[in-house]
One Martini backbone bead per residue (centre of mass of N, CA, C, O) as a GRO file, in nm:
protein
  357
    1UNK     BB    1   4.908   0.175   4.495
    2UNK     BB    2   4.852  -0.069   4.328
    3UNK     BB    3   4.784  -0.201   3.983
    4UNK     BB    4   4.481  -0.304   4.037
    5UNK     BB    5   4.404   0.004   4.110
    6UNK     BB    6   4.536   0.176   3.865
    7UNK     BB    7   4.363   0.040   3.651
    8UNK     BB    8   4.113   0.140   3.756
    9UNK     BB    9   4.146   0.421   3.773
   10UNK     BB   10   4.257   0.417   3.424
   11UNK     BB   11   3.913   0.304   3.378
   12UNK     BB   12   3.747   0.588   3.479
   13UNK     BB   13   3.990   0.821   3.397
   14UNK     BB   14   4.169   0.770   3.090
   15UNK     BB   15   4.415   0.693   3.185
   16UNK     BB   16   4.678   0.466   3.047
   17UNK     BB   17   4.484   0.472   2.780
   18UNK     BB   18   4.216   0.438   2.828
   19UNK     BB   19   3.865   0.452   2.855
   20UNK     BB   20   3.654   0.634   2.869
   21UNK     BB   21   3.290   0.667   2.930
   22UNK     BB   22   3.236   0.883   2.732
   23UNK     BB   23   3.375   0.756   2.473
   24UNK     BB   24   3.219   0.524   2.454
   25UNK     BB   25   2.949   0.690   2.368
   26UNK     BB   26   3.042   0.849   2.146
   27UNK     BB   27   3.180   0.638   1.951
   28UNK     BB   28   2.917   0.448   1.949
   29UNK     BB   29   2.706   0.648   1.832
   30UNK     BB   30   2.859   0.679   1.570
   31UNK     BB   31   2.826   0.404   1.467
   32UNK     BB   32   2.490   0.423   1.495
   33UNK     BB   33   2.422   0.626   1.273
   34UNK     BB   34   2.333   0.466   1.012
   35UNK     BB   35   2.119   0.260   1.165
   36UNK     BB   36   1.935   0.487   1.277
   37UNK     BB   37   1.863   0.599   0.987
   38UNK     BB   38   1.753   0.315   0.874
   39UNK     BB   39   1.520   0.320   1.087
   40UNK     BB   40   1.389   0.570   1.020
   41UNK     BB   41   1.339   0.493   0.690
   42UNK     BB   42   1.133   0.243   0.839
   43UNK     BB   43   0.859   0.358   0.933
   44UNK     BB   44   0.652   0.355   0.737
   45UNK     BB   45   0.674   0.042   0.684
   46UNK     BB   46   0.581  -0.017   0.930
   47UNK     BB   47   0.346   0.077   0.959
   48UNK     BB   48   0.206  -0.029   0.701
   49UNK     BB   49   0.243  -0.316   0.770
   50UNK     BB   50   0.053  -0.313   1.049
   51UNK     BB   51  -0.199  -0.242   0.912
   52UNK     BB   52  -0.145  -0.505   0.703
   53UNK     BB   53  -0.249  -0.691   0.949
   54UNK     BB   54  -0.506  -0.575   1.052
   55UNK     BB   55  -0.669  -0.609   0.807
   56UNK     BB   56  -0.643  -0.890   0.761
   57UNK     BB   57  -0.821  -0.959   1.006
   58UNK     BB   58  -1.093  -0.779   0.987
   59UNK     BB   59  -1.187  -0.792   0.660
   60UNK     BB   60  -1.329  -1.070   0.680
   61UNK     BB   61  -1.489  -1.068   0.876
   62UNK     BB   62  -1.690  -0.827   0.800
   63UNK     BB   63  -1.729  -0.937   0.481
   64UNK     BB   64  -1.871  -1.181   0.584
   65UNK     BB   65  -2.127  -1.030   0.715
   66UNK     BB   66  -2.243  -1.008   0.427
   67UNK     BB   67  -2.473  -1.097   0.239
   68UNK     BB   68  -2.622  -1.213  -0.065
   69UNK     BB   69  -2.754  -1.021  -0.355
   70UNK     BB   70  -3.012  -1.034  -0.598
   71UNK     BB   71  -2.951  -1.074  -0.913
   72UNK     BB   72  -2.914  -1.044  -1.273
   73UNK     BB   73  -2.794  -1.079  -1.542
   74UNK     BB   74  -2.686  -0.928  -1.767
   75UNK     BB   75  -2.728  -0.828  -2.031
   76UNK     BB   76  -2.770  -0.879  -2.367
   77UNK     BB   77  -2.517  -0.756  -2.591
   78UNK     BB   78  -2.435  -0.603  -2.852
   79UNK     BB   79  -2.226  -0.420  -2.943
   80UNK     BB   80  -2.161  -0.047  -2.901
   81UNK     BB   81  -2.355   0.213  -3.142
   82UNK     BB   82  -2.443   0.521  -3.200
   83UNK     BB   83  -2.688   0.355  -3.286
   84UNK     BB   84  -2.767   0.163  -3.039
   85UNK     BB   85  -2.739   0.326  -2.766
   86UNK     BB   86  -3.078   0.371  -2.689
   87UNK     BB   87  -3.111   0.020  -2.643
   88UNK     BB   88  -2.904   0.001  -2.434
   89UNK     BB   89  -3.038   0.216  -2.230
   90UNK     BB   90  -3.282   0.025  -2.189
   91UNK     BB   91  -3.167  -0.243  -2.100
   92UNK     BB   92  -3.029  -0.193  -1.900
   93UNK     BB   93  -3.212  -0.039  -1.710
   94UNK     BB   94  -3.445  -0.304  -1.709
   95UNK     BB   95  -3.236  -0.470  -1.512
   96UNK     BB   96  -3.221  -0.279  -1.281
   97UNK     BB   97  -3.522  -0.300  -1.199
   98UNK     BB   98  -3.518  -0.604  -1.142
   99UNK     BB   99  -3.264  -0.571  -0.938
  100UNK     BB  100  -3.446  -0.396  -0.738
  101UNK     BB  101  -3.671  -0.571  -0.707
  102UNK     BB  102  -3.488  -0.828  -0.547
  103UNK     BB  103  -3.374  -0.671  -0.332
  104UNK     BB  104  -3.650  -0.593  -0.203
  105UNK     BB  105  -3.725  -0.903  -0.153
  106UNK     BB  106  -3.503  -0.951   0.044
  107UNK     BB  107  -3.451  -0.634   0.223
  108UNK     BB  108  -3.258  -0.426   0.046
  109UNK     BB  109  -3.381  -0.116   0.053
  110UNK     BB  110  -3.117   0.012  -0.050
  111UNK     BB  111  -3.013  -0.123  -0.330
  112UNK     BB  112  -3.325  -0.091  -0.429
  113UNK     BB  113  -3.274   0.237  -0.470
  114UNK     BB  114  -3.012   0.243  -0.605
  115UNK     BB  115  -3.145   0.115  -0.884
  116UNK     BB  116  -3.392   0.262  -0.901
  117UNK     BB  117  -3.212   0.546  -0.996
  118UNK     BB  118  -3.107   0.373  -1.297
  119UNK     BB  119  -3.415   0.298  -1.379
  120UNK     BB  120  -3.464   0.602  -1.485
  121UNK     BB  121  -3.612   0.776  -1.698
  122UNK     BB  122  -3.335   0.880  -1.904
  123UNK     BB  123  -3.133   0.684  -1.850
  124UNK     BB  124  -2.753   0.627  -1.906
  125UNK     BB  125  -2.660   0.309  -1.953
  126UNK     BB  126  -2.371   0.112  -2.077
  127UNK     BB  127  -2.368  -0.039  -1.801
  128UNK     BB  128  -2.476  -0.348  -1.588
  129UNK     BB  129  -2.443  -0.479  -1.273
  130UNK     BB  130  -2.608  -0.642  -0.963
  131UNK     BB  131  -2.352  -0.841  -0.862
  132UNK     BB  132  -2.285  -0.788  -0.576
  133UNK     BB  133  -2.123  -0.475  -0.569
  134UNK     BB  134  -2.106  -0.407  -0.866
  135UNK     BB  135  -2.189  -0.233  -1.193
  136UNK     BB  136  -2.110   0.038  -1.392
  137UNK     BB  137  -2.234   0.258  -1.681
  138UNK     BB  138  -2.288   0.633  -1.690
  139UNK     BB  139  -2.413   0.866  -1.914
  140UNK     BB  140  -2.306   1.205  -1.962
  141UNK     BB  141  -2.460   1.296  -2.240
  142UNK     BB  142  -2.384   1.303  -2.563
  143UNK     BB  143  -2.180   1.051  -2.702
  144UNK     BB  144  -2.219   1.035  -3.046
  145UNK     BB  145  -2.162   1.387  -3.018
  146UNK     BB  146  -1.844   1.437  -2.864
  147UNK     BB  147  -1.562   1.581  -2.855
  148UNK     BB  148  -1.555   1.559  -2.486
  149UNK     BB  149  -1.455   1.296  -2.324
  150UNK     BB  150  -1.489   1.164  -2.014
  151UNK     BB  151  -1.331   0.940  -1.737
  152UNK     BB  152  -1.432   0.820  -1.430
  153UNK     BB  153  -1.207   0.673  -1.193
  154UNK     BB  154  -1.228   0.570  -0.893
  155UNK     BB  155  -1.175   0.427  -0.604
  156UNK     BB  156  -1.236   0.335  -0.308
  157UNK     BB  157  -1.560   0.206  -0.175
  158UNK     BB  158  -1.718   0.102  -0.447
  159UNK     BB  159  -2.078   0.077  -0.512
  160UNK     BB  160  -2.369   0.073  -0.540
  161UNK     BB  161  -2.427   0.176  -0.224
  162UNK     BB  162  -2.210   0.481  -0.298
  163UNK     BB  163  -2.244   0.568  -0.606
  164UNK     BB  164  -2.362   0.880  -0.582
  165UNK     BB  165  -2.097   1.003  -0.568
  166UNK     BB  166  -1.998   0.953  -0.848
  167UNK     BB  167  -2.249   1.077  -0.987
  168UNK     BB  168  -2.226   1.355  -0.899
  169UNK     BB  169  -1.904   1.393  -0.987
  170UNK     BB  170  -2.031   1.336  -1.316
  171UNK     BB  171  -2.235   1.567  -1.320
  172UNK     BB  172  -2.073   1.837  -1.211
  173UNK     BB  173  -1.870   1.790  -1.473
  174UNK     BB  174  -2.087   1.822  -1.672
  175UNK     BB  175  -2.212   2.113  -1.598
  176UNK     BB  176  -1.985   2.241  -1.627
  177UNK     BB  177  -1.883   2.189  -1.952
  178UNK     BB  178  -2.146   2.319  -2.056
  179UNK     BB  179  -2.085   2.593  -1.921
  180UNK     BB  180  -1.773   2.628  -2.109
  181UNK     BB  181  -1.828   2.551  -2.376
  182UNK     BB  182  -1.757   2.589  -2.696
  183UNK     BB  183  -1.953   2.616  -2.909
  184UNK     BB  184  -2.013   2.324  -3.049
  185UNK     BB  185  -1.944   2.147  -2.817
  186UNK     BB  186  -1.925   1.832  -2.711
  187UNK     BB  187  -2.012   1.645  -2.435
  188UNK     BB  188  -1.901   1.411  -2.169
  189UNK     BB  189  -1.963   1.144  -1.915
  190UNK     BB  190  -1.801   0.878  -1.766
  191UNK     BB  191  -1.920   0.675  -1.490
  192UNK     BB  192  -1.653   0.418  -1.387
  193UNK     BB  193  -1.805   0.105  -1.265
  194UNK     BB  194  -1.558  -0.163  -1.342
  195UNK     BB  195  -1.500  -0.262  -1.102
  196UNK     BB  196  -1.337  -0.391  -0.826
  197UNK     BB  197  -1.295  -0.236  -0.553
  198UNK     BB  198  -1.120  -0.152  -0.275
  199UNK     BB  199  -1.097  -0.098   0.080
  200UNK     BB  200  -0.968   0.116   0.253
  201UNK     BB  201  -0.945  -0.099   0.476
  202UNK     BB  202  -0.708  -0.300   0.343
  203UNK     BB  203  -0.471  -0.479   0.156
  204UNK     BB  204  -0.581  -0.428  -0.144
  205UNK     BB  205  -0.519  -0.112  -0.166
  206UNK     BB  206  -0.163  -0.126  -0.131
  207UNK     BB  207  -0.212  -0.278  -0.420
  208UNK     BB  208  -0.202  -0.402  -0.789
  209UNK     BB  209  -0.422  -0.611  -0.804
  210UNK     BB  210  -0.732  -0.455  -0.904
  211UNK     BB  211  -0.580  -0.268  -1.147
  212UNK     BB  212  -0.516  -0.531  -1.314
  213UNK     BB  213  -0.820  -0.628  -1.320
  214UNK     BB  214  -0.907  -0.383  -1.467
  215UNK     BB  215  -0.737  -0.269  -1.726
  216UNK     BB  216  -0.846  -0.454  -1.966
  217UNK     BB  217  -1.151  -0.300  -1.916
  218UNK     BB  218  -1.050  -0.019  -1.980
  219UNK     BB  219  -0.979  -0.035  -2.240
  220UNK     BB  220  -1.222  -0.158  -2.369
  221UNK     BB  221  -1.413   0.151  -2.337
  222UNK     BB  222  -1.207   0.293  -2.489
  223UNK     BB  223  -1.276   0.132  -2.763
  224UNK     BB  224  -1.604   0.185  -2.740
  225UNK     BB  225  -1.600   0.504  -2.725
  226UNK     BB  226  -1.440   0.528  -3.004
  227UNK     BB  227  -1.676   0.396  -3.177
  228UNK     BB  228  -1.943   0.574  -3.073
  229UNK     BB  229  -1.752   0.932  -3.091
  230UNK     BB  230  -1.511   0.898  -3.256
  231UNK     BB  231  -1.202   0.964  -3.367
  232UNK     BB  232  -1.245   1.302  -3.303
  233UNK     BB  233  -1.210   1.267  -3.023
  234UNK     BB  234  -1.146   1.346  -2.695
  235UNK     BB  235  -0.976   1.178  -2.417
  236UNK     BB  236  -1.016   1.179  -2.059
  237UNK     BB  237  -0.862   1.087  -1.758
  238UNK     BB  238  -1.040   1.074  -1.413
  239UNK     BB  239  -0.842   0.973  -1.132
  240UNK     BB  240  -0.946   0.881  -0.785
  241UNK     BB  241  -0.707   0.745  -0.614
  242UNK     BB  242  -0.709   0.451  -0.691
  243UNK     BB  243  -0.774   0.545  -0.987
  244UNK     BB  244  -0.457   0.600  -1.080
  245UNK     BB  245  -0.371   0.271  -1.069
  246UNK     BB  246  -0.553   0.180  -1.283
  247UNK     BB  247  -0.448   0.412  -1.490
  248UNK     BB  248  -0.124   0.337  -1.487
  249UNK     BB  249  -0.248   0.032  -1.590
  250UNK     BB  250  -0.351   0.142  -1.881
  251UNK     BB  251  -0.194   0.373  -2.063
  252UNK     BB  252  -0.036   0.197  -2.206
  253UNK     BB  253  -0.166   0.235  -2.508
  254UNK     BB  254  -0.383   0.470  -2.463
  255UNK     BB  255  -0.655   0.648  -2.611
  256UNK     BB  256  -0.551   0.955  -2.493
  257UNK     BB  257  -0.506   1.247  -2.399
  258UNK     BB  258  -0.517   1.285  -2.087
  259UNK     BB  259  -0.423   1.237  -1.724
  260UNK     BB  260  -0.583   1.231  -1.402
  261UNK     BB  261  -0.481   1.319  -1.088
  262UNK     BB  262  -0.649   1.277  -0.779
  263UNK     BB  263  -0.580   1.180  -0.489
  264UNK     BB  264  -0.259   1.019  -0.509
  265UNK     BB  265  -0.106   0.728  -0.376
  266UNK     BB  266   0.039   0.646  -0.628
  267UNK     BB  267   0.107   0.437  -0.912
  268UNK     BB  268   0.397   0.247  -0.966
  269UNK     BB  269   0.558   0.488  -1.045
  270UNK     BB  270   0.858   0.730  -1.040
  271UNK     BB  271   0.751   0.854  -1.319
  272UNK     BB  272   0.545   0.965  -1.607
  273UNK     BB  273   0.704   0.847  -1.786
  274UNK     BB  274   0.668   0.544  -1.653
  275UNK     BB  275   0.382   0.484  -1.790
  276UNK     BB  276   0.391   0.500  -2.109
  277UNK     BB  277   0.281   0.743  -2.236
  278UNK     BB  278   0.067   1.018  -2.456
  279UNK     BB  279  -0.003   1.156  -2.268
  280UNK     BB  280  -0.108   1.404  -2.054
  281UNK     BB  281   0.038   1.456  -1.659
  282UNK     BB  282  -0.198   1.507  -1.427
  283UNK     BB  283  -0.200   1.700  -1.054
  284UNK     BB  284  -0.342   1.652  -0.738
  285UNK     BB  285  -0.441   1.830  -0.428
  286UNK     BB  286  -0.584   1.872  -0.140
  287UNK     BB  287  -0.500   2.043   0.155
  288UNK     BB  288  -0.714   1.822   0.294
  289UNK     BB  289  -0.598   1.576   0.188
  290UNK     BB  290  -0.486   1.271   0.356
  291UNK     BB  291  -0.288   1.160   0.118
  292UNK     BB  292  -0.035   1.332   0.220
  293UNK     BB  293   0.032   1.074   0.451
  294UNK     BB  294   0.088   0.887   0.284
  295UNK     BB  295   0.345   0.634   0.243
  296UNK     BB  296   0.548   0.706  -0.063
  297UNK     BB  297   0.605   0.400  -0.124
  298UNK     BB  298   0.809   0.054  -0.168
  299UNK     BB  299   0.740  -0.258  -0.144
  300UNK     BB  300   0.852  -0.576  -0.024
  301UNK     BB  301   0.628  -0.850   0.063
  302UNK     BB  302   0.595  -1.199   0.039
  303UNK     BB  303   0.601  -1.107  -0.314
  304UNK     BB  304   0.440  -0.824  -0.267
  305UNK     BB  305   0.369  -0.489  -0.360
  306UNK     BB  306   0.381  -0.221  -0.144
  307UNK     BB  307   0.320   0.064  -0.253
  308UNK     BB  308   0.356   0.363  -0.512
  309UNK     BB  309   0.602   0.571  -0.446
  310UNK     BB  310   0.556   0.818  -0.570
  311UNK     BB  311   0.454   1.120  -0.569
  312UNK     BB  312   0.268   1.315  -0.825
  313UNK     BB  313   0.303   1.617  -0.647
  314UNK     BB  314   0.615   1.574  -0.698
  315UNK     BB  315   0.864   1.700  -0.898
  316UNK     BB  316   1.007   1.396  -0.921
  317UNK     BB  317   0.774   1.273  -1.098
  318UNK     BB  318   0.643   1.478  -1.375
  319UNK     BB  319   0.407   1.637  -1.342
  320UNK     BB  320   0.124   1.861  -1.398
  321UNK     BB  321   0.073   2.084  -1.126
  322UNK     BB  322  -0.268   2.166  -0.986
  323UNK     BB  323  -0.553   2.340  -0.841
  324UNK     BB  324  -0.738   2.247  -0.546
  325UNK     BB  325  -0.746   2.376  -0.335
  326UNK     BB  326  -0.878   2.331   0.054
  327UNK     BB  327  -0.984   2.039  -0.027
  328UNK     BB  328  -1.053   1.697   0.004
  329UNK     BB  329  -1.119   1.401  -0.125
  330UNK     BB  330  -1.427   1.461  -0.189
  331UNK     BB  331  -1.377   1.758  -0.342
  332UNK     BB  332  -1.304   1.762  -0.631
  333UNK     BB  333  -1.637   1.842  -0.764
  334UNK     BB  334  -1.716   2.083  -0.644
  335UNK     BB  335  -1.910   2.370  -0.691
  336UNK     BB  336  -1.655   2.581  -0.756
  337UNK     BB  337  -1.387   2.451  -0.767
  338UNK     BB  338  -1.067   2.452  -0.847
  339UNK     BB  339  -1.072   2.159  -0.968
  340UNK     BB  340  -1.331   2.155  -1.140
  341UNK     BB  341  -1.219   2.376  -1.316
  342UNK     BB  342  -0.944   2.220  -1.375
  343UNK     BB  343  -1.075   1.981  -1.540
  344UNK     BB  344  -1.248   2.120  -1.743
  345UNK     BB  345  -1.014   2.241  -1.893
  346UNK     BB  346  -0.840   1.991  -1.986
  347UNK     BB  347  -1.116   1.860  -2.143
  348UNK     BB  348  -1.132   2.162  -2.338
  349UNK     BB  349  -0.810   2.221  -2.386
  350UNK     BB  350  -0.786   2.471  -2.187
  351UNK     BB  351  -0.475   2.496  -2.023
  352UNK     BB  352  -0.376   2.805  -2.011
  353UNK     BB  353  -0.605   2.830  -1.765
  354UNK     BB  354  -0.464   2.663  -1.570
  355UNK     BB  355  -0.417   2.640  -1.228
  356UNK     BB  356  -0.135   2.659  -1.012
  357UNK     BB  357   0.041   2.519  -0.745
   0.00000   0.00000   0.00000
């Protein structure tokens, strides 16, 4: 054999010093271990971003398909005080109304359906407004004699076309409060649509960028409640699913007993700790609720932070977590749910019969 044949077959078997062919694959696949974690890691966050491609191109389209409905300016009313109450739930009312004839007028019978069940005798609007996707303030409850008031913010895709979801889960939870109320303590519950919404499928769900424009108007309800139902009042907000983003840029310095996170796909911060409140941060998720599989991250894209990091019901994030039983996302005040009896529980002040997940 030549030296250029035996050099040859010294590079096929590994004699002669050469290198096999399985120990190069063994060696390649050794160095490639770091970067193949380093992808694994990255696979939420690929996915989420292709998500987030997805949506910036549909949901402009669909969204520019639907014309705007004709509504009148919000009631002009000053500050609202306990003695006021009754004149300012008269006055939305009254807007409602009119808000609701113009839709009708307009040809958009849910719209003008919806306005019309916020403008029946005996309902206590604390704001109105019908233009565009709508804005509400509800109250359930004497608020001006309340001793526990809860506040009820929503998550994605709510709207005056959505709101009776929100109306039936501030319904359903001040039901539960007046049945199980100590003798004497009086409750309220305020559902507060009081943001513009992000869209479940959309890029603007996975930023805090509307829970920042939320934020200012969520503390100003918060000191208008305080003014209402007096100094003595305990207030707990109820935060659901995007409502929780909302809630955790209000907290730091909001005047709340309780925080309530339910149905959280992470608030933006990385501990209960970080969001700097003097509230007690309760965390829940039903079992069957997707916010389970959302992946748990933050990064930075193109100079915007998408996604809100720590699971809220993670021990690592240090929430008190309770159970929230077998339901979905929307299940959360569902009458009979383990989630509605413990969140009427933190509201009620009794802590110590909270059911823990």
């Amino acid at each position: 054999m030549g030296a250029g044949a035996a050099r040859e077959a010294g590079r096929r078997t590994g004699a002669g010093g050469g290198r096999h062919r399985d120990g190069e694959v063994r060696g390649d696949a050794a160095r490639d271990r770091p970067r193949l974690r380093r992808l694994r890691a990255l696979r939420p966050l690929r996915a989420l971003f292709a998500a987030l491609v997805v949506a910036a191109l549909v949901i402009p389209l669909s969204g520019a398909a639907r014309p705007g409905i004709p509504a009148p300016r919000p009631a002009a009313l000053p500050p609202v005080t306990a003695a006021t109450l009754t004149q300012a739930y008269a006055a939305n009312r009254a807007n409602a109304a009119l808000a609701s004839r113009m839709a009708a007028a307009h040809g958009d019978r849910h719209r003008a359906a919806a306005e019309r069940a916020l403008a029946a005798p005996g309902g206590a609007l604390l704001a109105f407004d019908g233009r565009g996707p709508g804005l509400v303030t509800e109250v359930f409850g004497d608020l001006a004699h309340a001793d526990r008031v809860a506040v009820l913010v929503p998550g994605s895709d709510t709207s005056l076309d959505t709101y009776a979801r929100l109306r039936t889960a501030a319904a359903s939870l001040h039901h539960r409060l007046t049945r199980t109320a100590p003798p004497g303590t009086g409750t309220a519950v305020v559902a507060w649509l009081g943001y513009r919404t992000p869209g479940t499928v959309g890029t603007a769900v996975t930023t805090t960028t509307r829970a920042d424009e939320a934020a200012p108007r969520l503390r100003d309800l918060l000191r208008e409640l305080r003014g209402i139902a007096g100094p003595g009042a305990r207030l707990t907000l109820v935060c659901h699913s995007y409502g929780s983003v909302v809630c955790a840029r209000t907290a730091a310095g909001a005047d709340v007993g309780d925080l309530v996170l339910l149905g959280s796909p992470g608030t933006g911060a990385d501990t209960a700790a970080g969001l700097h409140t003097r509230a007690r941060v309760w965390a829940a998720r039903g079992a069957d609720d997707w916010v389970a599989h959302v992946p748990h991250v933050s990064a930075d894209l193109f100079g915007t932070t998408v996604g809100f990091g720590t699971d809220p019901v993670s021990p690592s994030f240090g929430a008190d977590v309770f159970a929230a039983g077998p339901g979905g996302h929307s299940d959360y005040f569902a009458p009979g749910s383990a989630s509605l009896a413990n969140v009427a529980r933190i509201v009620l002040g009794r802590t110590t019969e909270v059911t823990r997940a």
